[in-house]
C-alpha positions in Angstrom: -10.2 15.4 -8.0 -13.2 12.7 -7.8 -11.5 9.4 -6.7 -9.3 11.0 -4.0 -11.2 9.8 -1.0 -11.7 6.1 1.0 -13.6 5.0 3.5 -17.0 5.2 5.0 -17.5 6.2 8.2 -13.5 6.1 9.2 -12.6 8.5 6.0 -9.7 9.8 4.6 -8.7 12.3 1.4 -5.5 12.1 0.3 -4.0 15.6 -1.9 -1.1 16.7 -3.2 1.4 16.0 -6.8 4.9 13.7 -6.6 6.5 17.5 -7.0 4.0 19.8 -5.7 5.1 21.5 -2.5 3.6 19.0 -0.6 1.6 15.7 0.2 -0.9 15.1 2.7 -4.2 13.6 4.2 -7.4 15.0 5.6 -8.9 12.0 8.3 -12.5 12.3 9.5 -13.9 9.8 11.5 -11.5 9.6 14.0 -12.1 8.9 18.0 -11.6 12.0 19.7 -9.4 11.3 23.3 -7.4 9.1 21.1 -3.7 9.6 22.7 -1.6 10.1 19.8 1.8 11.5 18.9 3.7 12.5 15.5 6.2 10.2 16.8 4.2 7.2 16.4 3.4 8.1 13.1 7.1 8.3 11.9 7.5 5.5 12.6 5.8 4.1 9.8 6.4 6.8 7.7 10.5 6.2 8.0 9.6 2.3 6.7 8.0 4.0 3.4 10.3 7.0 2.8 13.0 6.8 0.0 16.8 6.3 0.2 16.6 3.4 3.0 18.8 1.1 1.4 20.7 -0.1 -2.1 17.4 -1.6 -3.5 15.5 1.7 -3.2 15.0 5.2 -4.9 18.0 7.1 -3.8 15.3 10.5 -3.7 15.9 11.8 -0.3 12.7 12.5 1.7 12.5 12.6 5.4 9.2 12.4 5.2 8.3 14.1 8.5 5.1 14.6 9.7 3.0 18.0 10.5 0.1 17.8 12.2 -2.1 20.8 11.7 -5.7 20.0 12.9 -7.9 17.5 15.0 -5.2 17.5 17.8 -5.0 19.5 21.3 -2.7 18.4 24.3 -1.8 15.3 23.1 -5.2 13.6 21.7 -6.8 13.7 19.1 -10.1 15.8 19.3 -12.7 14.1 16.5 -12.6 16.7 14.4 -10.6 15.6 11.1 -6.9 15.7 11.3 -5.0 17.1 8.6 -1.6 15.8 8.0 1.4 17.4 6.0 4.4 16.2 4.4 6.7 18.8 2.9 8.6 17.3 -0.1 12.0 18.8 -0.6 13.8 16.5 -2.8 12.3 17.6 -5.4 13.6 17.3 -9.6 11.3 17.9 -11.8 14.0 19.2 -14.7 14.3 15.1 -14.7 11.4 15.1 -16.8 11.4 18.2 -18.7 12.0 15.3 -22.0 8.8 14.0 -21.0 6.1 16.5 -21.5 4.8 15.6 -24.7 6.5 11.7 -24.5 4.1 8.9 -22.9 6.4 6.7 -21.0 5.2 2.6 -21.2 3.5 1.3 -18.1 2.6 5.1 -16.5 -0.4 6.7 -16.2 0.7 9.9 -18.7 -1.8 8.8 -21.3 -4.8 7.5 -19.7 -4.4 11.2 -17.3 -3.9 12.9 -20.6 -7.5 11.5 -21.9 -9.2 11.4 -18.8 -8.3 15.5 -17.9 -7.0 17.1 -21.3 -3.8 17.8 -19.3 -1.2 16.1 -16.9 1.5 16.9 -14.3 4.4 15.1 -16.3 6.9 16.1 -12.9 7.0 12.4 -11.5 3.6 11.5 -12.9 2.0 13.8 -10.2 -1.1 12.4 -8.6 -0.1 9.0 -10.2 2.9 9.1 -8.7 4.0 6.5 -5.4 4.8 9.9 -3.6 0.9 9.7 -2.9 0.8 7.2 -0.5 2.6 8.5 2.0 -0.5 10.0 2.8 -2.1 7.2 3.0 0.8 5.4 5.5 0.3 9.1 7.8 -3.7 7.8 7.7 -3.0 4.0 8.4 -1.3 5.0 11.0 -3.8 6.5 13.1 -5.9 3.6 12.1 -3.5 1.4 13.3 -3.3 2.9 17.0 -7.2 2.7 17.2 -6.6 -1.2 16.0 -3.8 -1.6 19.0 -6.2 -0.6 21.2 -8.8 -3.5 19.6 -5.9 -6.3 20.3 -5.3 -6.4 15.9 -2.1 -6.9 14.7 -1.4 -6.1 10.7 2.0 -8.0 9.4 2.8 -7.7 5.5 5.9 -8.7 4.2 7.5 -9.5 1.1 6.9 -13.3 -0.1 8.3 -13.2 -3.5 10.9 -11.1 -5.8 11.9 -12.4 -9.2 10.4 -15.9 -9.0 12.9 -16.2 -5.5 10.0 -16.9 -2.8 10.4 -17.5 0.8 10.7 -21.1 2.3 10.7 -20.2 6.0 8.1 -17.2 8.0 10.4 -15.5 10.7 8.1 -12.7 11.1 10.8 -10.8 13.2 13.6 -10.8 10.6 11.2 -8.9 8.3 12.4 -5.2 9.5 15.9 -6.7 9.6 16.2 -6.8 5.7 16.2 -4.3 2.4 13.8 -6.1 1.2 11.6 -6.6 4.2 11.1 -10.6 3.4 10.2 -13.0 6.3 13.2 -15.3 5.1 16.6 -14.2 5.9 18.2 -16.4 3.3 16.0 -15.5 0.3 15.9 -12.0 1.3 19.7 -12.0 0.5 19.1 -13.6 -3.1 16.2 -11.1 -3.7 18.3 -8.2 -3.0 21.0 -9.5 -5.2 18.8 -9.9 -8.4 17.3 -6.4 -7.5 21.2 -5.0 -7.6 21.8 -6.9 -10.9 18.8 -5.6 -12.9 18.8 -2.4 -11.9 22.6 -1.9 -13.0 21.4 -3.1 -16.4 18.8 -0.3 -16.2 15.5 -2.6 -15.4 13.3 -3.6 -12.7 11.4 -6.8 -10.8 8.1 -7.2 -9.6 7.5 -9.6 -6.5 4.6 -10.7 -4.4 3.6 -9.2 -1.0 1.3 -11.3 1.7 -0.4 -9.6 4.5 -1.4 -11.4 8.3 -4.4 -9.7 10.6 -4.5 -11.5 13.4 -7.1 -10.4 16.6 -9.5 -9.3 13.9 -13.2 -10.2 16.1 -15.9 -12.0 13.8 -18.4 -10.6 12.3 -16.9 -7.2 10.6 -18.0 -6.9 7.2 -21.2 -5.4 5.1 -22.7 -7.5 2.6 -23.0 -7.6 -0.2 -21.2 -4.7 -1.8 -19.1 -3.7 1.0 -18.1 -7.0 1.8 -15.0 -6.9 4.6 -12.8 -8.8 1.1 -14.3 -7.1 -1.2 -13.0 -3.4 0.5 -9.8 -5.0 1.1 -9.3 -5.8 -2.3 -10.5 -2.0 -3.3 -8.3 -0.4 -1.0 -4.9 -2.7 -2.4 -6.2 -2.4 -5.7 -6.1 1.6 -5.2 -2.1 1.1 -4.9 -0.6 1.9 -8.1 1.5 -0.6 -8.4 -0.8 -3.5 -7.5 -2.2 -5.9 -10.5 -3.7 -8.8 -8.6 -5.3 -9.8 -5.2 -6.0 -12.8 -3.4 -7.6 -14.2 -0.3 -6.8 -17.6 1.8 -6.1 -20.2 -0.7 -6.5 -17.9 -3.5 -6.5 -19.4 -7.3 -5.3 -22.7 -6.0 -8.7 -22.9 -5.1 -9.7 -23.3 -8.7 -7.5 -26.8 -8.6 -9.1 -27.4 -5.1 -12.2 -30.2 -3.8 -15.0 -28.9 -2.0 -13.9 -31.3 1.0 -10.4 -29.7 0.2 -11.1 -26.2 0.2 -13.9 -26.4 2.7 -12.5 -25.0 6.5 -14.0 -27.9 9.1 -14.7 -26.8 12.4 -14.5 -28.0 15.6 -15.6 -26.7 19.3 -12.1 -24.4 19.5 -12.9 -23.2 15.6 -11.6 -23.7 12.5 -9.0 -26.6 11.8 -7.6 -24.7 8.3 -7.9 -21.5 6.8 -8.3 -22.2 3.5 -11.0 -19.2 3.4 -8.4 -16.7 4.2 -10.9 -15.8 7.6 -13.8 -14.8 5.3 -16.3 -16.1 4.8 -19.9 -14.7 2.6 -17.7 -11.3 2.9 -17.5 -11.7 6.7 -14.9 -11.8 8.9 -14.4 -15.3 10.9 -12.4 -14.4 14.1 -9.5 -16.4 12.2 -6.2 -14.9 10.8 -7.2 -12.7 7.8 -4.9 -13.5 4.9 -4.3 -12.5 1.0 -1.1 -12.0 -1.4 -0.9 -9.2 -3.7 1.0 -8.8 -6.8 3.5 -6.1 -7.3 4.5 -5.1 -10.7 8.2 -4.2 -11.9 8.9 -0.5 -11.8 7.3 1.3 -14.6 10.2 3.9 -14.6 13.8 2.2 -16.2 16.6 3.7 -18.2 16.2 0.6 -21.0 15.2 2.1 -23.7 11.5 1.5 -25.0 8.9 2.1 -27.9 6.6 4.7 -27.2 4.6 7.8 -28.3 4.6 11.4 -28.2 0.9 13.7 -27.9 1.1 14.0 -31.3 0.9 10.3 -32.0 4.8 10.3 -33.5 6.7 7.5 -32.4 9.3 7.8 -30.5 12.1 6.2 -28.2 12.0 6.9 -24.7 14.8 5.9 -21.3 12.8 7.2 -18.1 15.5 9.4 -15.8 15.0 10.1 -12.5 15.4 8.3 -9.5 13.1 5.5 -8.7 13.0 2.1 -6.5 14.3 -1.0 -9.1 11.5 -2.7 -6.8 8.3 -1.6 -5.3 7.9 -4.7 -2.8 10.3 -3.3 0.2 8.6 -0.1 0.4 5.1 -0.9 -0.3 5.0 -3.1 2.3 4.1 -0.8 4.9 1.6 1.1 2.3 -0.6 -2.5 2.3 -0.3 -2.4 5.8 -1.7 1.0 5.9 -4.5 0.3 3.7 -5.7 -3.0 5.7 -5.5 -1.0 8.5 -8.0 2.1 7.3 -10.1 -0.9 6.1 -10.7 -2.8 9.5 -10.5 0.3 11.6 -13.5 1.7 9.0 -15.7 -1.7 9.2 -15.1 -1.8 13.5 -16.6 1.3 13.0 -19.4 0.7 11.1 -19.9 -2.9 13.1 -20.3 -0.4 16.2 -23.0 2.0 14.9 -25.1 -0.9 13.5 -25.3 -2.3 17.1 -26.1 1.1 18.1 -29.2 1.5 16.5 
């Protein structure tokens, strides 16, 4: 499938259906003596799997990993490095209704037009399923980053119009909902509960920190280090909006507002979001993404069938009430494939 591939010279291909036998990623561009373990990689794999807490999908996916290529005796050999994830909480007879049925806010009629035929089990390659191959990918990215002294933090900011007042960056593991406010993470969680026992779902907002991130990483002007980052969140299926620094506030903003003085130690605000002209400034790289509510809810809804007869529709299945908690570490993942791709291509231009 065209589309199924990121990166330039750091590159990843991601495969596999939400019900298929399995998921998994092909990684090229990756530097061989790299010491690396399937351990390390669970770890961020257990922070996306299903079935964590009360405000997730109940689906019950360990999610562990399989190396199969581009590893020998503990490090990784350059040669591209194929990851595997074997799904076995598989249902598809929860959507044997839905073959013909186009369920509101999926992908089943735009795949329908685009191909001339879809994998209606979990919405297949449209499914969230998908990026756990891409949090197996960001992984690896992220232990070449370590090495590089970068640090990527996302965390949930907003659920249900209940935002964060404080940023405890260590209570954000210690939480369902993986918020950097203790207090409002116990609110969000409680309007998660409450809709999804009515049967609906909540959309929320998720900011991401990279901090360490040298100067000077970024390829103008179509590969610009923002513009890739908003590509790769943008790829997320559940993301509807990006923004950088001071984002659309900046439309209310002054030029000596919105402006980031400098001084002989750097910048004195960060109003840029640490890019500037597509180029990274050596400051804290910063942007909010918007989450949408959960396609998939038992409330009844309007729809269609392939035939173009209307028809009423409740989506079974199991399914998170809210994206935010688990998509946190797929954002982190994708920033991470993004910066360890543009230290790459930084290096081979100062190689010529």
């Amino acid at each position: 499938m065209a589309g199924s591939s990121f990166g330039d010279v750091f590159k990843l291909t991601t495969f596999g259906e939400s019900h298929g036998e399995a998921v998994g990623v092909i990684v090229d561009g990756v530097t061989p003596g790299l010491e690396l373990d399937e351990a390390y990689i669970q770890v961020q794999m257990d922070r996306r799997k299903p079935g964590q807490s009360a405000v997730t999908s109940p689906r019950k996916e360990y999610d562990r990993i399989h190396i199969v290529s581009g590893m020998y005796e503990g490090r990784t050999t350059g040669t591209p490095l194929c990851i595997l994830l074997y799904n076995q909480d598989m249902r598809p007879s929860a959507y044997d209704g839905m073959e013909r049925t186009f369920r509101p806010g999926h992908a089943d009629y735009t795949y329908l037009k685009k191909y001339g035929s879809r994998d209606h089990r979990g919405s297949g390659r449209a499914s969230g399923r998908e990026t756990a191959a891409r949090v197996a990918a960001g992984a690896v990215a992220r232990k070449l980053l370590e090495g590089r002294g970068v640090r990527v933090t996302a965390y949930t900011r907003s659920i249900g119009g209940i935002t964060c007042e404080a940023y405890l960056p260590e209570e954000i593991e210690n939480n369902s909902v993986r918020a950097c406010d203790p207090d409002a993470a116990v609110r969000m969680a409680a309007r998660i509960q409450a809709l999804a026992a009515q049967g609906d779902s909540v959309g929320g907002i998720v900011e991401c920190r990279i901090s360490g991130a040298q100067a000077g990483l970024g390829e103008p002007v179509f590969d610009k280090l923002d513009a890739d980052l908003a590509k790769a969140m943008l790829s997320i299926g559940a993301v509807k909006g990006i923004e950088f620094g001071a984002g659309f506030a900046a439309a209310d903003m002054l030029g000596s507002e919105h402006n980031d003085p400098m001084n002989a130690e750097g910048f004195l605000s960060n109003h840029a979001g640490g890019i500037l002209g597509g180029i990274s400034t050596g400051a804290d790289i910063v942007f909010r993404v918007a989450v949408k509510p959960t396609s998939s809810i038992s409330v009844p809804q309007q729809t269609v069938d392939t035939q173009g007869e209307e028809r009423t529709i409740r989506t079974e299945g199991r399914h998170d009430p809210c994206i935010c908690p688990r998509i946190v570490p797929v954002i982190e993942a994708m920033a991470c494939l993004v910066l360890e791709d543009h230290y790459k291509r930084q290096a081979a231009m100062h190689d010529q």
